[in-house]
SEMARSE-719751 format. One line per field, with one value per residue (C-alpha): residue number from 1; residue in one letter; x, y, z. Coordinates in Angstrom, 3 decimals. Example, Ala and Ser with C-alpha at 12.3 -4.5 7.8 and 13.67 -1.06 7.14 Angstrom:
<kolmis>
pos [1|2]
code [a|s]
px [12.300|13.670]
py [-4.500|-1.060]
pz [7.800|7.140]
</kolmis>
This chain:
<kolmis>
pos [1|2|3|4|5|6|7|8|9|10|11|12|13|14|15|16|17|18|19|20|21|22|23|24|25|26|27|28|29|30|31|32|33|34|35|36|37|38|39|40|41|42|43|44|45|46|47|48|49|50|51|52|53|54|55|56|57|58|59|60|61|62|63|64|65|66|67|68|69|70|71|72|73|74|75|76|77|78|79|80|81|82|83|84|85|86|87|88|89|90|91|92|93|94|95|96|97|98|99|100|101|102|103|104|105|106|107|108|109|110|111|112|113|114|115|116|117|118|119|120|121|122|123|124|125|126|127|128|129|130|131|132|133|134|135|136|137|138|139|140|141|142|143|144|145|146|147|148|149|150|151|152|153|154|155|156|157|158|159|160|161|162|163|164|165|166|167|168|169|170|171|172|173|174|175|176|177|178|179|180|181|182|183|184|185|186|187|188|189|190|191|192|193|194|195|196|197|198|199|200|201|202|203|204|205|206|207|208|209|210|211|212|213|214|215|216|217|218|219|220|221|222|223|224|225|226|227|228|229|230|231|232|233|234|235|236|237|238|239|240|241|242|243|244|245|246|247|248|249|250|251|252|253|254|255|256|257|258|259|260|261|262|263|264|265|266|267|268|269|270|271|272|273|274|275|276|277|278|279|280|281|282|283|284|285|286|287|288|289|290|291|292|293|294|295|296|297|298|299|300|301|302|303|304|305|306|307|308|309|310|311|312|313|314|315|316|317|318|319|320|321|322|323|324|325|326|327|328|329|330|331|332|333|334|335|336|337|338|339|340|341|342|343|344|345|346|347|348|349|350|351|352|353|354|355|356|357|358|359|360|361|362|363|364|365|366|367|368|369|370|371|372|373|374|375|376|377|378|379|380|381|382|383|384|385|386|387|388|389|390|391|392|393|394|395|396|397|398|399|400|401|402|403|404|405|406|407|408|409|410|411|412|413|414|415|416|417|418|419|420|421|422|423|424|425|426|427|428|429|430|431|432|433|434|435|436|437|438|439|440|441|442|443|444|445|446|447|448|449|450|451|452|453|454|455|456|457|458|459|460]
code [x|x|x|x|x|x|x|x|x|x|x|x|x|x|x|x|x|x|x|x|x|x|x|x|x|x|x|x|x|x|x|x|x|x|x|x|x|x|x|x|x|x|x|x|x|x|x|x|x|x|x|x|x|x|x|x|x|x|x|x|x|x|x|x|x|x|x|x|x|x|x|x|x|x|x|x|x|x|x|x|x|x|x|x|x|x|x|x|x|x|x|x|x|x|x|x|x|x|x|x|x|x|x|x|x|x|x|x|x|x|x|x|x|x|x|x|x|x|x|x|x|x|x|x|x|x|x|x|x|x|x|x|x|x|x|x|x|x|x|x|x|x|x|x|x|x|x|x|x|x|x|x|x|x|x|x|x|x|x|x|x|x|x|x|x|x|x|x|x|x|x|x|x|x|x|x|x|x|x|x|x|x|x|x|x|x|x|x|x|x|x|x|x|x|x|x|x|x|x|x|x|x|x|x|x|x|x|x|x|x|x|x|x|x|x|x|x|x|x|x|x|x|x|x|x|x|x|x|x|x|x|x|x|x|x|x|x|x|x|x|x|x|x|x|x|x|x|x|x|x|x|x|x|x|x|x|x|x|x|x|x|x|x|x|x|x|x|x|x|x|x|x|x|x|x|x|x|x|x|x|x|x|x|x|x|x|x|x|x|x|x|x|x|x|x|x|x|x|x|x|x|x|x|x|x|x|x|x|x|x|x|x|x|x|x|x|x|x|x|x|x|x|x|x|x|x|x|x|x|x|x|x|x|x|x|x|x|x|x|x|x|x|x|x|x|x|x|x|x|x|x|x|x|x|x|x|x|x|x|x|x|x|x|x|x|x|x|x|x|x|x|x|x|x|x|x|x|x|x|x|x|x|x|x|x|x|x|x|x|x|x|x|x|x|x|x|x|x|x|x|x|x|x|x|x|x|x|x|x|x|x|x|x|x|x|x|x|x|x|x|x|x|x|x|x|x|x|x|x|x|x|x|x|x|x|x|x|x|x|x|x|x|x|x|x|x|x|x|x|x|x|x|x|x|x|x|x|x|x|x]
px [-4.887|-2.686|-5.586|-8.583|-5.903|-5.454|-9.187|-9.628|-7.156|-8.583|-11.963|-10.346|-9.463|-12.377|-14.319|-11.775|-12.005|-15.772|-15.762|-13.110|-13.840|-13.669|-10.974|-8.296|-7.708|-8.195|-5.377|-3.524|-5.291|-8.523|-7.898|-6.449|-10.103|-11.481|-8.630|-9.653|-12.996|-12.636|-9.665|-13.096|-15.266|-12.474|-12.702|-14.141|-14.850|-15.290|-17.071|-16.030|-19.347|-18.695|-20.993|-19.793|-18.013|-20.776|-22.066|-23.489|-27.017|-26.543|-26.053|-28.966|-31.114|-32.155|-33.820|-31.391|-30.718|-29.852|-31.414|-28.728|-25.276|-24.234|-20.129|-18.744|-17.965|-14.027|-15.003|-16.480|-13.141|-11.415|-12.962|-12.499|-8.830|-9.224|-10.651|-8.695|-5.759|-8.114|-8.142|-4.549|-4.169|-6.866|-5.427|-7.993|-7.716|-10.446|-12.127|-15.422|-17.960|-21.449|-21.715|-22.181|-19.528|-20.077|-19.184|-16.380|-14.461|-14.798|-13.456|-10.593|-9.603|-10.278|-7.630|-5.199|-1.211|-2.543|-2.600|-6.234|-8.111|-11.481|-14.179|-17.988|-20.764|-24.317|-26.027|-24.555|-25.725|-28.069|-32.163|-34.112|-36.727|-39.110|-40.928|-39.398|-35.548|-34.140|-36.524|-36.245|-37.131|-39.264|-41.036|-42.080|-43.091|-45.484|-47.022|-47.540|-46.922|-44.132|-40.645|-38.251|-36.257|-39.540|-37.644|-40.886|-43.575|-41.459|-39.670|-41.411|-39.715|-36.720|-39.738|-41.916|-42.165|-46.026|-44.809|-45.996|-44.392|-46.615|-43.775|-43.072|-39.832|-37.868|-39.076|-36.409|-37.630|-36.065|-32.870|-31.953|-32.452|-30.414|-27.612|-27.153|-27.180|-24.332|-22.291|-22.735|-21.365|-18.219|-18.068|-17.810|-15.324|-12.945|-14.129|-11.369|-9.752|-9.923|-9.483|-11.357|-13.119|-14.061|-17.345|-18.179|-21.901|-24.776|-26.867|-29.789|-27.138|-28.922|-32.219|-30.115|-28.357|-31.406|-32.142|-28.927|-29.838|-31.754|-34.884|-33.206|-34.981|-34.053|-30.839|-29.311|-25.760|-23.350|-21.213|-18.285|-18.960|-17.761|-19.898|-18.372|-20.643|-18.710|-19.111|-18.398|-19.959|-22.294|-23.604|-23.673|-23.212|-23.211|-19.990|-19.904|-22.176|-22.294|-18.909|-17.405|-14.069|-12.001|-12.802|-11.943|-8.406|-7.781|-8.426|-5.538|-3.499|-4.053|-2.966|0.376|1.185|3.662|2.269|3.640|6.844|6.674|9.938|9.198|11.344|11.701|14.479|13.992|18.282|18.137|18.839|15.522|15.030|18.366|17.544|14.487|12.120|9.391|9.263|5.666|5.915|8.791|12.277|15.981|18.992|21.013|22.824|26.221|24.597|21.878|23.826|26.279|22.540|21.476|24.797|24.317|20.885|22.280|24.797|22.203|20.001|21.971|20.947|17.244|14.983|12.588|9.670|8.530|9.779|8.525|8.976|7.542|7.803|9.782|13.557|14.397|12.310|13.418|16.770|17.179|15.046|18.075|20.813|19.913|18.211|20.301|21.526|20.301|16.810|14.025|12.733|11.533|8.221|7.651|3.816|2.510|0.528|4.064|4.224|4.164|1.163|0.854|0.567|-0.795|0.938|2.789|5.102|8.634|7.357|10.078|9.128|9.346|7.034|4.346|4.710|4.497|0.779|-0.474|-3.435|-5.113|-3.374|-0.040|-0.548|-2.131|0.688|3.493|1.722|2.417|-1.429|-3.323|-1.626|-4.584|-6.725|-4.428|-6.995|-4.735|-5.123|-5.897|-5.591|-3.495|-4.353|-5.929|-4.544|-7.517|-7.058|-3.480|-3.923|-6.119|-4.291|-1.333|-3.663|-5.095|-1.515|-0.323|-3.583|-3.050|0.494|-0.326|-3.235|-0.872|1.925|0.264|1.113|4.164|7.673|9.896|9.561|8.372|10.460|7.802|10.174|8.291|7.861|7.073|3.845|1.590|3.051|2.094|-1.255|-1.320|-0.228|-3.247|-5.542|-4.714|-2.952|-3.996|-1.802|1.312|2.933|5.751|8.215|9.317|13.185|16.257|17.394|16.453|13.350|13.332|9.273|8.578|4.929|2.997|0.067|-2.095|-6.084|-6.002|-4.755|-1.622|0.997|4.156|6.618|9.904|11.442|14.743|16.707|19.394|21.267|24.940|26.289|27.109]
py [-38.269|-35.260|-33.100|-35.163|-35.107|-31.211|-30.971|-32.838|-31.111|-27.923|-29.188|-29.527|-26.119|-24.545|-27.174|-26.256|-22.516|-22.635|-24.804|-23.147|-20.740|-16.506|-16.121|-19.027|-16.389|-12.990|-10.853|-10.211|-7.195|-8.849|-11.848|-8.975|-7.719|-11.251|-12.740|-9.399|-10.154|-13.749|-13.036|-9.871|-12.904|-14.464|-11.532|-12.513|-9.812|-11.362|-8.836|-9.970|-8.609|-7.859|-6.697|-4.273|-4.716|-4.915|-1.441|-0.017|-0.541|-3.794|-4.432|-2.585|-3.728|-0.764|-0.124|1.999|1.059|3.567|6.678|7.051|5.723|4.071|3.755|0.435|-0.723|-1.895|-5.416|-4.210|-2.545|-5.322|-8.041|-5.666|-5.328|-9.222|-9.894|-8.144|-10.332|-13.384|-11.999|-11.241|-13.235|-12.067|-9.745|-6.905|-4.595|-1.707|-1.162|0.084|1.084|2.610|6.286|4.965|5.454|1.790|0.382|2.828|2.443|-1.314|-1.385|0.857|-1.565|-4.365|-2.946|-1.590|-1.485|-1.971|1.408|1.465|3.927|2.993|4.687|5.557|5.068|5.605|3.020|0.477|2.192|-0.128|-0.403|2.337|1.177|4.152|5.632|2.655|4.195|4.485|2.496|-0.716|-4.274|-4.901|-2.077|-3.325|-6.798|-4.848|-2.680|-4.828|-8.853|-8.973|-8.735|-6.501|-9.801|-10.772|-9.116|-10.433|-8.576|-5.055|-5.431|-7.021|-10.087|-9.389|-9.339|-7.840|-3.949|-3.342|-4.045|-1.645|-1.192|-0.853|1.164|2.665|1.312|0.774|-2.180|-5.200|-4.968|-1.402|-2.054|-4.913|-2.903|-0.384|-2.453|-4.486|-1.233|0.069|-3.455|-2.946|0.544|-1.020|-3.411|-0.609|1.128|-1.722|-2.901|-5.098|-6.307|-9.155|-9.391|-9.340|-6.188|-5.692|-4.195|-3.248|-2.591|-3.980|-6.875|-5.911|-7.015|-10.631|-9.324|-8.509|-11.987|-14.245|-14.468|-16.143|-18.707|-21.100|-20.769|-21.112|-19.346|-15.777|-15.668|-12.638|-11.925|-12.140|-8.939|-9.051|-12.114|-12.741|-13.033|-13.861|-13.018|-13.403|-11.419|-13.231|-12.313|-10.223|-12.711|-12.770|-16.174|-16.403|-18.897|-17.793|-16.784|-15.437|-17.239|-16.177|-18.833|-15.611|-14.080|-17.093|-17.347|-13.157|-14.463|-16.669|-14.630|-11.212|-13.862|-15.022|-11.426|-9.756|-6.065|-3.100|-1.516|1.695|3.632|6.785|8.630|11.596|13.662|16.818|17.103|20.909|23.554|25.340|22.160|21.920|25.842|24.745|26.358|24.642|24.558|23.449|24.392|26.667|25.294|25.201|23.464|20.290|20.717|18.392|15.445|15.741|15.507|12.274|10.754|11.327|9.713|6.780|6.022|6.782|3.701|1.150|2.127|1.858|-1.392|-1.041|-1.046|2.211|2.377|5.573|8.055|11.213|13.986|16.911|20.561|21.473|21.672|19.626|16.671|17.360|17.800|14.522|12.815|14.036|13.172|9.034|8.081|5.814|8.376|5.765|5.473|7.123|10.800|11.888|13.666|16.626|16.800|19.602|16.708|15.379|18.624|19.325|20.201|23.946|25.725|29.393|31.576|28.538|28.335|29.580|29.741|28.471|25.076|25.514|28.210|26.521|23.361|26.082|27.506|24.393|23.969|20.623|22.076|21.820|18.257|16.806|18.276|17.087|13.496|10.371|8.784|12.388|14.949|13.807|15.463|18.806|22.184|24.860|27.970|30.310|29.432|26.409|23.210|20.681|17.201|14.983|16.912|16.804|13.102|12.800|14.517|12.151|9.096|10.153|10.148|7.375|5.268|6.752|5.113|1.907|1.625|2.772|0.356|-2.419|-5.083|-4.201|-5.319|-2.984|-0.289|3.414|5.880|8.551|12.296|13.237|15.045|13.630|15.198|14.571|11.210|10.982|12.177|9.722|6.879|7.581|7.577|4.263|2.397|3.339|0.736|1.775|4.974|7.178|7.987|11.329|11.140|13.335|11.556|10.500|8.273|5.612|3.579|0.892|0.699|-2.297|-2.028|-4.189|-4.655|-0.527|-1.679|-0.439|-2.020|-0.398|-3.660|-1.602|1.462|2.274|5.685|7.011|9.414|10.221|12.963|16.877]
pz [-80.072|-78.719|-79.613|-77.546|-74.851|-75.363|-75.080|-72.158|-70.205|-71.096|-70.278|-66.589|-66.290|-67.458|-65.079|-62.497|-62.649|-62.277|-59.039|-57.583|-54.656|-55.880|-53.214|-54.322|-57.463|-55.412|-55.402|-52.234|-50.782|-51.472|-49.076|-46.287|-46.015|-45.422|-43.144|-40.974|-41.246|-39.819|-37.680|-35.743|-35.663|-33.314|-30.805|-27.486|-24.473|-21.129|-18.439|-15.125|-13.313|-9.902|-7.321|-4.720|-1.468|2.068|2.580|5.539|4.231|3.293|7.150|7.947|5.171|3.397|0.410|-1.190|-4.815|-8.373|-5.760|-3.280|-1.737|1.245|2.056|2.390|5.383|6.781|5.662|2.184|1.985|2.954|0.670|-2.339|-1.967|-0.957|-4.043|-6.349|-4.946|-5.804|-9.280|-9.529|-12.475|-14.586|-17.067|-17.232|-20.548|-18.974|-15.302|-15.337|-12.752|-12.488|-11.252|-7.414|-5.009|-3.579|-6.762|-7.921|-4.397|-5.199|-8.671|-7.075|-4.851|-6.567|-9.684|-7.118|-8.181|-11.571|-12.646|-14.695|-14.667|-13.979|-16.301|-14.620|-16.335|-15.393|-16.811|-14.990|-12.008|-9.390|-10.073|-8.624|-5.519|-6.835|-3.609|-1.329|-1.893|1.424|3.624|5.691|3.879|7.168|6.568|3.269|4.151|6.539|4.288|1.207|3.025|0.783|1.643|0.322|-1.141|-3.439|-5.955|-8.813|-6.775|-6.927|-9.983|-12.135|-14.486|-17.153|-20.151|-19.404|-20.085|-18.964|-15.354|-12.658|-9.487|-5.983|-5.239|-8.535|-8.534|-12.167|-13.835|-14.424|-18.269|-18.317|-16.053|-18.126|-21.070|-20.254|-18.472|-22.063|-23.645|-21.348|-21.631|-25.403|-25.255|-23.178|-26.175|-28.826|-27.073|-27.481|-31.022|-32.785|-29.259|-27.181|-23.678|-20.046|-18.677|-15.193|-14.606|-11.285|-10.164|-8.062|-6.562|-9.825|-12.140|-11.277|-12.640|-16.394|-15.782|-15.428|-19.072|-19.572|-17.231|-18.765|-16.789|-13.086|-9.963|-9.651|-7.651|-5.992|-6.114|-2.912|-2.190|-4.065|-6.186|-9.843|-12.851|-16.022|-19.429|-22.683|-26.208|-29.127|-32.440|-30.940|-28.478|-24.747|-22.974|-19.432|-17.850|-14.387|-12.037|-8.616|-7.948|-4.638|-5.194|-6.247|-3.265|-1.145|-3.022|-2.318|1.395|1.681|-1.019|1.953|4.660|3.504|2.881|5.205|6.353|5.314|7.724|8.341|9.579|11.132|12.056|14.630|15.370|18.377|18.858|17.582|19.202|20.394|22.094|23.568|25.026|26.732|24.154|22.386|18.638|17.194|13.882|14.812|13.890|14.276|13.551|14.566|17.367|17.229|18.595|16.022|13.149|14.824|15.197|11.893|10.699|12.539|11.289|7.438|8.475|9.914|7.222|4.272|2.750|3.749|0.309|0.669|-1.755|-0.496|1.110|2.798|5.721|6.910|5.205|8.243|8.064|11.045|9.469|6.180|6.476|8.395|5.347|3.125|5.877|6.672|3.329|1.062|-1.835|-4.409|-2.673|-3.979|-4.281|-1.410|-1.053|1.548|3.001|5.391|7.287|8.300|10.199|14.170|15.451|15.856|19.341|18.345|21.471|22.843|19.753|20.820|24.412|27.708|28.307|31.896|31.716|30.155|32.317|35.088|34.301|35.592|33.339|31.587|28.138|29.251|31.258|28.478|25.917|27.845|28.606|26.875|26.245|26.131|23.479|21.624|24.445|24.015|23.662|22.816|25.046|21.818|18.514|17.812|17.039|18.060|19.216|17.594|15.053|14.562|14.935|11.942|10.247|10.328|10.584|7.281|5.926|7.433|6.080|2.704|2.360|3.817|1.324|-1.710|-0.648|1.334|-1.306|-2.378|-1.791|0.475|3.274|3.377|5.406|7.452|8.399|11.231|15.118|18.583|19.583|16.413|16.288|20.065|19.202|16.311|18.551|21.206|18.503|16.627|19.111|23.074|24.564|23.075|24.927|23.505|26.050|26.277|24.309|24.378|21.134|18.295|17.435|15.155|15.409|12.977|12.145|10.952|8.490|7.520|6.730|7.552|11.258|12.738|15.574|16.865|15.837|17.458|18.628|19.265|20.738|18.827|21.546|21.194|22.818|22.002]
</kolmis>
């Protein structure tokens, strides 16, 4: 009996061994290779496909497409930097764009205070119009009785390779061909991750889109809309499209926002000014009453939270940037931009001698709404000039800090900020001081307003 029990039991083994799967008996480094093989099979890649920001074609409804560029326009700006509030929470692994500025400037804003790179590529570039690039979509309803917007009739459909083109414009067969191609080479490049991937390119992205749509009409896609196709074992499905609710939610996300302040500061108490001589880009010291102003900004400004910081290259401004900022405050940064604007033979010259020549220079220089009018006699500069120059600057910060949390502190000298003023913000005049300026600029959807301004005078 023990032996037909024996027998039996062994019978179970053997029965069990051969039904048993390989890998319930593989060694340990065996099952590594297939839990890494399941655990790729898991990866997912979403491409959030976004189409640019308005351009100034789009307004004008041109025909310009994978041939040529167009600049976004202030709203196109806006509702990229809009959007990427609305997609705030989307944690993007990579930011890619085709080689067109449109779309590049839009992934820019769109990733901005993320600090990603974003990577060009030229096959995500738009669809070329052929001979038709840079013409009117009237034009083309006239010539052929088509409009421009009958995409079928100039592009052909998504399979169909043998298309030709009245205008021999690139067939959607080929775009969509080489738009997977280029998403696919996105993919490779992050092989064995998971993760969402903005792609930023054009309207034609609808033409490579339609075959994931399940036999729909051709739809165009809205400027700055989000398109969501997702890579999972090698397959593309399609879970968003042409959604403009991020953009709506970046909307009211830019409207709660407070704008950026601005301190700028200006202090002329030195002593070429106190002698009656003019200093441009000349420069002196503090006189007494300098220094006792600088002191007394130091103490109002000592719990102020300064996320930037920068002055002129010009002693005046940046010794004052050294004097009033809060010694645990950031580095500050000095910028020739920051600087006074230059007066060729005027520099160093008696005040009351060039007041006295009489001559549209000098009234415009020593004006309040027209420095940005000033011609320089010779060979100084400019005041429109000298106003872009610090507009430029002053644009350059408020994009860079615009949603973040604190102020930036501007070093900087009356009559380029004068000029500045004039240029951005006519109604505001800046008086003519003795003492020190402090202005605190606004910033916000690239506008500027002059919120304060106070005078810091004490005495010698």
């Amino acid at each position: 009996m023990k032996n037909k029990i024996k027998s039996l039991i062994s019978l179970i083994f053997v029965m069990t061994v051969a039904w048993a799967p390989a890998s319930a008996f593989s060694q340990p480094s065996g099952s590594a290779g297939q839990g890494q093989a399941a655990t790729d099979q898991s990866k997912v890649l979403r491409f959030y496909l976004v189409r640019h920001g308005q351009t100034y074609s789009n307004i004008k409804e041109m025909t310009i497409g994978g041939g040529g560029n167009a600049q976004l326009t202030q709203k196109g700006r806006y509702d990229a930097s809009s959007l990427g509030l609305g997609l705030s929470e989307v944690d993007f692994i990579a930011g890619y764009s085709s080689t067109l500025g449109r779309a590049y400037e839009t992934a820019n804003q769109i990733l901005r205070g993320r600090d990603m790179k974003v990577t060009q590529i030229e096959d995500l570039k738009d669809i070329s119009w052929g001979d038709a690039e840079g013409g009117r979509i009237e034009e083309l309803t006239g010539k052929f009785g088509h409009s421009g917007n009958d995409f079928e009739y100039y592009f052909g459909h998504y399979n169909d390779p043998n298309f030709k083109s009245p205008v021999n414009a690139e067939n959607m067969y080929k775009f969509s061909q080489r738009f997977d191609g280029a998403l696919r080479d996105i993919a490779q490049r992050h092989k064995g991750q998971s993760g969402n991937i903005l792609v930023t390119a054009h309207s034609s992205m609808a033409f490579y889109l339609q075959k994931y749509r399940a036999g729909q009409p051709l739809s165009g896609l809205s400027n700055t809309s989000v398109s969501v196709l997702e890579l999972k074992d090698g397959e593309f499905t399609l879970t968003d499209f042409n959604n403009s609710d991020y953009l709506k939610s970046g909307y009211a996300k830019e409207k709660a926002l407070p704008p950026l302040e601005i301190t700028v500061v200006v202090n002329p108490l030195t002593i070429l000014n106190r002698a009656g001589v003019m200093e441009g880009t000349s420069d002196s010291d503090f006189t007494p009453a300098g220094d006792k102003a600088n002191q007394q900004l130091k103490a109002s400004l000592k719990n102020t939270q300064f996320i930037g910081a920068y002055s002129s290259e010009l002693g005046r401004g940046y010794k004052t940037a050294k004097a009033v900022l809060p010694e645990s405050g950031v580095a500050l940064v000095e910028d020739k931009n920051l600087n006074e604007i230059f007066l060729g033979h005027w520099e160093a010259e008696k005040v009351a001698t060039i007041k006295g020549s009489g001559t549209p220079a000098a009234a415009n220089l020593f004006s309040s709404d027209k420095v940005i009018q000033f011609v320089s006699p010779d060979d100084g500069e400019r005041g429109d000039i000298a106003a872009y120059r610090l507009d430029s600057f002053l644009s350059a910060i408020g994009y860079q800090y615009e949603f973040s949390n604190g102020k930036v502190a501007v070093f900087t000298h009356p009559l380029i900020l004068k000029a500045f003023l004039n240029k951005r913000i006519p109604d505001y005049q800046l008086k003519d001081s003795q003492g020190m300026q402090v202005i605190t600029l606004q910033y916000k959807n690239e506008n500027f307003n002059v919120k304060d301004s106070k005078e810091i005078a004490p005495k010698n």
